[in-house]
C-alpha positions, -999 to 999 in steps of 0.1 A, spaced: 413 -462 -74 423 -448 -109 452 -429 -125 432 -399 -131 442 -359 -135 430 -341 -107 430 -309 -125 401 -323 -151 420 -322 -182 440 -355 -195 470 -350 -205 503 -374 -214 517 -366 -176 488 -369 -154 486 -335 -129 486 -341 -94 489 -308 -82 474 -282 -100 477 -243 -95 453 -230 -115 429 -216 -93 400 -232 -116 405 -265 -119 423 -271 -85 408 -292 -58 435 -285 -34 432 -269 1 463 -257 16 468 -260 52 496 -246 69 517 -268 94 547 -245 102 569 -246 136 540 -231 161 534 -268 166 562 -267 192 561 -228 196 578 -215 169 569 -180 151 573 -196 114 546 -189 89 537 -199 54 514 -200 25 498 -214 -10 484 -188 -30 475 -194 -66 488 -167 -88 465 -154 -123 487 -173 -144 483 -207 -128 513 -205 -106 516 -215 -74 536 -195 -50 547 -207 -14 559 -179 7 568 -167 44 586 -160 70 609 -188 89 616 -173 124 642 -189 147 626 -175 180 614 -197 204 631 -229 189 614 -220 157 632 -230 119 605 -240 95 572 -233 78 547 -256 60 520 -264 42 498 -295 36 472 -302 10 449 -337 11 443 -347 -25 410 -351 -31 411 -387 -32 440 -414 -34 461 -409 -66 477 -442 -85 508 -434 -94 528 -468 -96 534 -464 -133 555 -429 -132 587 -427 -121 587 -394 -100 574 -356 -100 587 -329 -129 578 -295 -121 586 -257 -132 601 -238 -99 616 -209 -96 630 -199 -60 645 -173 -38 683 -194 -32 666 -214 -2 663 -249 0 629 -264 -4 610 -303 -1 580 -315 -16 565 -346 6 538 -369 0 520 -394 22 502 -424 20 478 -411 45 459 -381 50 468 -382 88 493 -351 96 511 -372 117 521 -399 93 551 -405 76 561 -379 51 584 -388 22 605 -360 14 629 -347 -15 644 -310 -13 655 -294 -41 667 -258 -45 657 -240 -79 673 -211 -98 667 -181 -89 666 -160 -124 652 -189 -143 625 -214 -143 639 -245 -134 627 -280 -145 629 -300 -114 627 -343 -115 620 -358 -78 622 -396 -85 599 -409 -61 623 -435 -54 647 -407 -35 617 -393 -11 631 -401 22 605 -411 51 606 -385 80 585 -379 104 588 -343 129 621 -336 108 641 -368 116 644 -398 90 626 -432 98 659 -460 82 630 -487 91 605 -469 68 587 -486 41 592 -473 6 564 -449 -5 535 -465 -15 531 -450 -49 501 -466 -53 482 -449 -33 495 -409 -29 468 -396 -4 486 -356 11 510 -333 -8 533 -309 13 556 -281 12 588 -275 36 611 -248 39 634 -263 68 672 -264 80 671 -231 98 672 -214 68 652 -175 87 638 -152 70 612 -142 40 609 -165 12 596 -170 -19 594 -201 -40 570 -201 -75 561 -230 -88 540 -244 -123 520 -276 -115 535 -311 -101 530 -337 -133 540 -373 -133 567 -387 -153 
């Protein structure tokens, strides 16, 4: 395994998630509250000028409240020698969480950090990966190991708390720090 840019280009801050369309390797997979029959939806879609937007709609039918999407990185990144995740966002007021697993397996531990953006401006965002929490279906695990920097195998999205209706959240790409 090696600290590599999965966007192709090497940079200061290593990528590891890109939204250019070109150079991404990503595959987002949506994971969203129809799981346990919620109505929830959402989507990645990569915008001309490499920005990534994740949008939807969070219903609250049918004990519905929250839409996501997951994206296996095409092979286990080292990052043991960043602190954390800096990104460009730019949102819609709602709350939002980036989560990253050691595993690929959907129903692994996710390590979670919301954050909620501006909403006129772009924001520069710093998730220290020491503050991800480890969930898993919503709830925090207090026994949980730390992430396992070392070896970052699935990025994911959330837009939870109950927070219905559309949304919109625009981001640049996910570099190390």
């Amino acid at each position: 395994m090696q600290r590599r840019d999965i966007s192709g280009d090497a940079t200061q801050h290593p990528i590891l998630v890109s939204f250019n369309s070109e150079a991404s390797q990503l595959t987002w997979q949506p994971l969203g509250d129809r799981v346990m029959g919620g109505q929830s939806d959402g989507t990645v879609d990569c915008a001309e000028d490499s920005v990534g937007i994740f949008h939807g709609t969070v219903r609250l039918d049918n004990g519905g409240g929250f839409a996501s999407v997951k994206a296996d990185l095409p092979e286990p990144f080292e990052a043991s020698h960043y602190t954390g995740i800096e990104l460009l966002a730019r949102g819609d007021g709602k709350t939002y969480k980036i989560g990253l697993r050691n595993s690929t397996d959907r129903r692994s531990i996710v390590y979670q950090h919301a954050f909620t953006p501006d909403t006129e401006n772009w924001s520069r965002i710093r998730l220290p990966f020491s503050e991800f929490m480890p969930t898993w279906r919503g709830r925090t695990v207090p026994d949980a190991e730390p992430l396992n920097t070392a070896h970052l195998a699935s990025a994911s999205l959330f837009i939870s708390g109950r927070q219905p209706g559309g949304f919109e959240l625009r981001m640049r790409d996910w570099v190390l720090y």
